[in-house]
N, C-alpha and C positions, 0 to 999 in steps of 0.2 A: 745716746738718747735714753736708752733703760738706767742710766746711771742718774741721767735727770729726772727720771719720773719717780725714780724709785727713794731716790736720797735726798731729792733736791727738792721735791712736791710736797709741801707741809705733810696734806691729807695721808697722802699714800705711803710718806713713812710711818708716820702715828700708826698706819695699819701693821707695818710689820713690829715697830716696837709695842704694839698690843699682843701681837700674835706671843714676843719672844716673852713677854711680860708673864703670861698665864704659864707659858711653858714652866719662867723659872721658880712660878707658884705653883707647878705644879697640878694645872688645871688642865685636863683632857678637852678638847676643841673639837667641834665640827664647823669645818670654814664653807659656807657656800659660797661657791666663784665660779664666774660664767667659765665658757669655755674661753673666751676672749682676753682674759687676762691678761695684762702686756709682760712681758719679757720673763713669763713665770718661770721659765727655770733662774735666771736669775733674781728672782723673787726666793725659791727654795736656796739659792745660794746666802741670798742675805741671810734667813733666818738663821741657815748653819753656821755663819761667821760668825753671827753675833751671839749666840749661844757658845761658839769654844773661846769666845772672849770674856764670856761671864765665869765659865769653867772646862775647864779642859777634863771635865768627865765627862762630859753631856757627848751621847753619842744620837742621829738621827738615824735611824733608821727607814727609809724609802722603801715601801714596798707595793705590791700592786694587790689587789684583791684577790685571794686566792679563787678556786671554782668549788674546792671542797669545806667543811662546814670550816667554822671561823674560829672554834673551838677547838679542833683537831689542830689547825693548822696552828697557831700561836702553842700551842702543847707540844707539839711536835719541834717547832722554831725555836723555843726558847727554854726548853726544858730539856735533860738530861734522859737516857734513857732510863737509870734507875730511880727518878721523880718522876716521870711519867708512869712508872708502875706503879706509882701511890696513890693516883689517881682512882677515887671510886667514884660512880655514876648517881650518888645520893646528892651529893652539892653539881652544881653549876660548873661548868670549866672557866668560866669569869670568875667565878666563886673561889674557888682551886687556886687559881693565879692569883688573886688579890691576897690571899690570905698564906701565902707561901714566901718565906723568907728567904730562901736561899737560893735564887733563881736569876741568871743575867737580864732576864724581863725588867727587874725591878730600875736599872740604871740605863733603860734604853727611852728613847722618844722613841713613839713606832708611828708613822706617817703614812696613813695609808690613800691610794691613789686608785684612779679607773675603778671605782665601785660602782658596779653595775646596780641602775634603778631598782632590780628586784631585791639588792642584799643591804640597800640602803639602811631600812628601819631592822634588818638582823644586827647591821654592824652597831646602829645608836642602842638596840637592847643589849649587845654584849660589852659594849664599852661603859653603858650605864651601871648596867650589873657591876662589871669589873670597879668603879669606882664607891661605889656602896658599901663594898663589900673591904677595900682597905684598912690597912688598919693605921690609925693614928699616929700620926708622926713617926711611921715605917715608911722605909727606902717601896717609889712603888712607882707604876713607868705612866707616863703622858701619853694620853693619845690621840693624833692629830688624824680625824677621817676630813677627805678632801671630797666636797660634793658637789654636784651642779643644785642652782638654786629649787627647792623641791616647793611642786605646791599640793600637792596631796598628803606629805608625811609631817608628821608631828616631830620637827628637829631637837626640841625643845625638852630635854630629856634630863632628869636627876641624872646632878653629878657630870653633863656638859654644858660645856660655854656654846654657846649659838653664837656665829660672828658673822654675818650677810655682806660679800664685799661691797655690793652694790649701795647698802644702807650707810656702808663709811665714807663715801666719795662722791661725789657732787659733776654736775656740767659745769662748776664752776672750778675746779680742777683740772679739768683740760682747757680751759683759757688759759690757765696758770701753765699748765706744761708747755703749749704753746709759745706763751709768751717768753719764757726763758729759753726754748729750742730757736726762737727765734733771733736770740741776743745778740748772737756774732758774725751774723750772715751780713752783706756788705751793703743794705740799702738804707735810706733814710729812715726816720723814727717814725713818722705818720706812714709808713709802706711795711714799716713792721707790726704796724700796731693793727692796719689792715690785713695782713696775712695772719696774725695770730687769730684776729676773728673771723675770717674767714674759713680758713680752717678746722678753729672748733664747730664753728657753726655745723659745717657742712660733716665731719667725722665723729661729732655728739663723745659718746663715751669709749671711742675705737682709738685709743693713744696708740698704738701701733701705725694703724691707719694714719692718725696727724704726725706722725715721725717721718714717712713717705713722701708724703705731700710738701712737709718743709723740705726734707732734704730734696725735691726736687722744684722746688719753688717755683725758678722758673718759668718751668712749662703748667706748674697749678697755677699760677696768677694770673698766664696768660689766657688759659682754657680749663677753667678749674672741672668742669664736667666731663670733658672728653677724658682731663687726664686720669681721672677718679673711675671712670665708669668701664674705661677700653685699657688703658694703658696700666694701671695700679692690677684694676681689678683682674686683669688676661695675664701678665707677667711679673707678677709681682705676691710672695706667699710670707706667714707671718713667721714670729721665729720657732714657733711649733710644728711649722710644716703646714698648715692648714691653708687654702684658699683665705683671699679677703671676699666678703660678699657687697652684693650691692643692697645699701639699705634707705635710698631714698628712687623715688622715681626722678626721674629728666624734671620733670616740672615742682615737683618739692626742690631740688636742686638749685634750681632758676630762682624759684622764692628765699631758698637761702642766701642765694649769692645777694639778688636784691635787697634783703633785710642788713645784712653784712655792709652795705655801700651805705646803704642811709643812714648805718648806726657811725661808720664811721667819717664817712667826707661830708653831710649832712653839717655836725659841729663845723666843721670846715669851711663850709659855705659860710654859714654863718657869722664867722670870726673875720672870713676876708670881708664881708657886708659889712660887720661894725666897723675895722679898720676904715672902711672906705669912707664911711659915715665920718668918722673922726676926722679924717683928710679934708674931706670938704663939704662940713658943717654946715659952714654960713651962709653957702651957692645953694645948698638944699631948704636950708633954713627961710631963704630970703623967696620961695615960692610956696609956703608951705600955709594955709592949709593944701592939701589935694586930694581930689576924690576921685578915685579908681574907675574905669567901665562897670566894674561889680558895686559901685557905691562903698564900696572902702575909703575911711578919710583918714589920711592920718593929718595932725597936728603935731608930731614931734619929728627931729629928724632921725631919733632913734628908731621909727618906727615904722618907716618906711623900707616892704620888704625891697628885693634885691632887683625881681620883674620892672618895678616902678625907677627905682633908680638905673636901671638900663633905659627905660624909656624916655627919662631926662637927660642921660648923656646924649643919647641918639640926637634929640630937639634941641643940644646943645645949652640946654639950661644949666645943666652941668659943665664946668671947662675943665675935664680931666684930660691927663696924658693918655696917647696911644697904647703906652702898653697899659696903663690903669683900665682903658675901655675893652681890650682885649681881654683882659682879665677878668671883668665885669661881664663881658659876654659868656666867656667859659664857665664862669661858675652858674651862670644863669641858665643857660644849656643842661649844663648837669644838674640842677633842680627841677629845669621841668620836664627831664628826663625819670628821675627816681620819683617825682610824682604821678607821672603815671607808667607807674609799676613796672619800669623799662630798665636793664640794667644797663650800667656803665660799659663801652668795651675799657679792654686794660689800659692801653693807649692814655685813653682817656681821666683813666684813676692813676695813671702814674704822673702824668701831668698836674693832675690836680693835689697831687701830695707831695708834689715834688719841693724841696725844699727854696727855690725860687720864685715859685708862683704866688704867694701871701708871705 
């Protein structure tokens, strides 16, 4: 699943081959990414593949935020003891580093990780600094700070790229993941096309989340809420170790699942009504005009919804076969069910998509 989202998801590669882009330009990053990320260590793997692909100098460096100043600690990291005694307290230690040629800093990517809220805008002043401060087409090191999305700090900093995941990737991205996780699983094409939108519907931007739920299909088609809310949610944790939360209520849920039915079995109805239409034209055509209890008239037999044409097989105006009327009944059932606002059970949605029934 991470290998689909990550390589196979138009969006979400463009994001890493933007990431590795600036890298090999040379551009220092600040990536705001929720905590939710899907399969981010393997997200940090990709970039480091494809960077010893571009060059087999390119080193990453992973590191976490130190507790002491940020200054200190990169002087200390990546400086020699006898360059460190050069250091005087009139320049900047952004200052210092940037302008220092003979230092492993200069060929490292440094990637810094868990910065804590309070060292946020220390790390965007010293990274900004540090690239200011470079000199022109000298060897000088990248630097990737990893943040949660901030809305108080001004990320936006000389000398860093701003990259907001959320701003690169769409809801319409996780239909697309979906719909490809969904490819090779053994049920017909209108049961796949309904699980992929059900799914995203119901897990929005939580790809890890719609990774779950396909791989247990199953039991999400059958009770896509139970299995989401009790079963996902109580045994089941993401690949960072983290709890999944619950991010819809029971009845947001219910509205998803309904809007998911009518987006998709809805066309479906439809398509078996004009079939049927086309079947038997001339039996509709030869009573037609007709006007509804509601005073609806139609005059065509295209136009005659599905309710109406049930009522004419029933009075026998219509002489379709049993199974044609039984069909006519079931999709008619399930229209005036999703009209008012009632969902499908599965049963009933796997019959109606079942590759038999139209």
């Amino acid at each position: 699943m991470k290998n689909i989202w990550w390589k196979q998801v138009t969006t979400a590669n463009a994001y890493i081959k933007k990431v590795v882009e600036n890298i090999s330009n040379k551009k220092s990053m600040a990536l705001e990414m929720p905590e939710c990320v899907p399969w981010k260590e393997y997200f940090d793997e990709c970039i480091e593949s494809a960077m010893k692909s571009r060059s087999s100098e390119s080193t990453i460096d992973f590191i976490c935020s130190p507790g002491e100043k940020i200054g200190d600690y990169i002087l200390n990291k990546y400086c020699s003891e006898e360059k460190r005694a050069t250091y005087r307290p009139d320049k900047t230690f952004a200052c210092f580093l940037a302008q220092s040629d003979d230092i492993v800093l200069n060929n490292r990517i440094v990637w810094v990780k868990n910065i804590p809220d309070n060292m946020i805008d220390e790390w965007l002043e010293f990274v900004s600094d540090y690239s200011k401060n470079v000199k022109k087409d000298r060897p000088h090191a990248v630097f990737i700070l990893e943040i949660p999305p901030c809305r108080n700090i001004n990320t936006k900093k000389k000398g860093i790229i701003n990259i907001v995941y959320t701003n690169e990737l769409s809801i319409f991205d996780t239909y697309v993941f979906c719909t490809l996780a969904v490819s090779d699983i053994k049920i017909n094409r209108e049961l796949k096309r309904y699980l992929a939108e059900l799914v995203s519907s119901i897990c929005g931007y939580d790809i890890e989340l719609c990774s779950i739920c396909i791989e247990r299909y199953n039991e999400f088609l059958s009770n896509p809420i139970d299995t989401v809310m009790n079963n996902i949610i109580n045994t089941v944790c993401r690949s960072n170790g983290d709890k999944f939360e619950v991010v819809h209520s029971e009845d947001e849920m219910h509205q998803l699942i309904w809007s998911s039915q009518l987006k998709i079995i809805f066309p479906v109805i439809e398509e078996y009504r004009r079939k049927f239409v086309i079947k038997y034209k001339n039996q509709i055509n030869s009573h037609l005009p007709i006007t509804t209890t509601y005073n609806e008239c139609f005059t065509e037999p295209e136009d005659v919804e599905i309710g109406t044409l049930m009522y004419m097989a029933a009075d026998d105006k219509i002489h379709c076969s049993e199974e044609d009327r039984h069909k006519l009944f079931d999709f008619k059932e399930a229209r005036n069910l999703l009209a008012h606002l009632k969902i499908l059970p599965f049963d009933k949605v796997e019959h109606l998509l079942s590759d038999s029934i139209y």
